[in-house]
C-alpha positions in Angstrom: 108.3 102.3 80.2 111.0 99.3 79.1 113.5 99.0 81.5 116.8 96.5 81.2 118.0 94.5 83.8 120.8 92.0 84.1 120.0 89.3 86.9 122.3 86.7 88.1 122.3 83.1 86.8 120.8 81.8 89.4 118.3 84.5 90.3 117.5 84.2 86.1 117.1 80.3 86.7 114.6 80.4 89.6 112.9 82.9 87.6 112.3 81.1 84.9 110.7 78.2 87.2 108.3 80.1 88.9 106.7 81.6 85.7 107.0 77.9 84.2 105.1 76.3 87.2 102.5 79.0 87.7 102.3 79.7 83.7 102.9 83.3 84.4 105.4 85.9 82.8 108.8 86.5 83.9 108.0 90.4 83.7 104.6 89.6 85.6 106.6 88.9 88.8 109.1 91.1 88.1 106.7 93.7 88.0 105.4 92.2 91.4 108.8 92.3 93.4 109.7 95.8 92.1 105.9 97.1 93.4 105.8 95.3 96.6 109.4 96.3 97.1 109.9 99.6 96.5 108.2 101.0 99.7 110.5 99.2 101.7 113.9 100.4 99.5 112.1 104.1 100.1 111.6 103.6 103.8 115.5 102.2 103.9 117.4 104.8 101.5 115.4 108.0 102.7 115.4 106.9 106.0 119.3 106.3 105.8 119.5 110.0 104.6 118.3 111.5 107.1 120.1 109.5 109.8 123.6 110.7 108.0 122.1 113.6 108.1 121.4 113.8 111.8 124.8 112.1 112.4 125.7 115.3 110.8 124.3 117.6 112.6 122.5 118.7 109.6 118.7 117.9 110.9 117.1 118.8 113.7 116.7 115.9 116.6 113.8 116.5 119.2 114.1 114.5 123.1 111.2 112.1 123.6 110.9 114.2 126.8 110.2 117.7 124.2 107.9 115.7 121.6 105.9 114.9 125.4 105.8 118.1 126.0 105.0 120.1 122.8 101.7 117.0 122.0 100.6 117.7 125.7 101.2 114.4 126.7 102.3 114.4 130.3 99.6 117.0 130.6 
């Protein structure tokens, strides 16, 4: 799938070094920042949702001392 981007000057500028000094593409480490990225922009963005959500009132919250509890823990 072709995807357009527009990247800073500078940010286009230290990409160009890095594929000229490893011989490498430009869309080779762009490919490689978007995959090795992405988990952490899921983790951050979902993760963000549900906390608006909770701040809310809009999910449901559980005390450390019911999760204990309910996994049998201070059994």
């Amino acid at each position: 799938m072709a995807t357009s981007i527009r990247l800073a000057a500078e940010t286009e500028q230290r990409l160009d070094f890095l594929a000229a000094q490893t011989g490498r593409t430009k869309a080779f480490y762009l490919r490689e920042l978007i995959e090795r990225g992405i988990e952490e922009m899921e983790d951050y963005y979902l993760a963000a949702d549900v906390l608006e959500r909770v701040r809310k009132g809009e999910e449901k919250v559980y005390s450390t001392q019911q999760v204990r509890k309910d996994l049998g823990l201070d059994d």
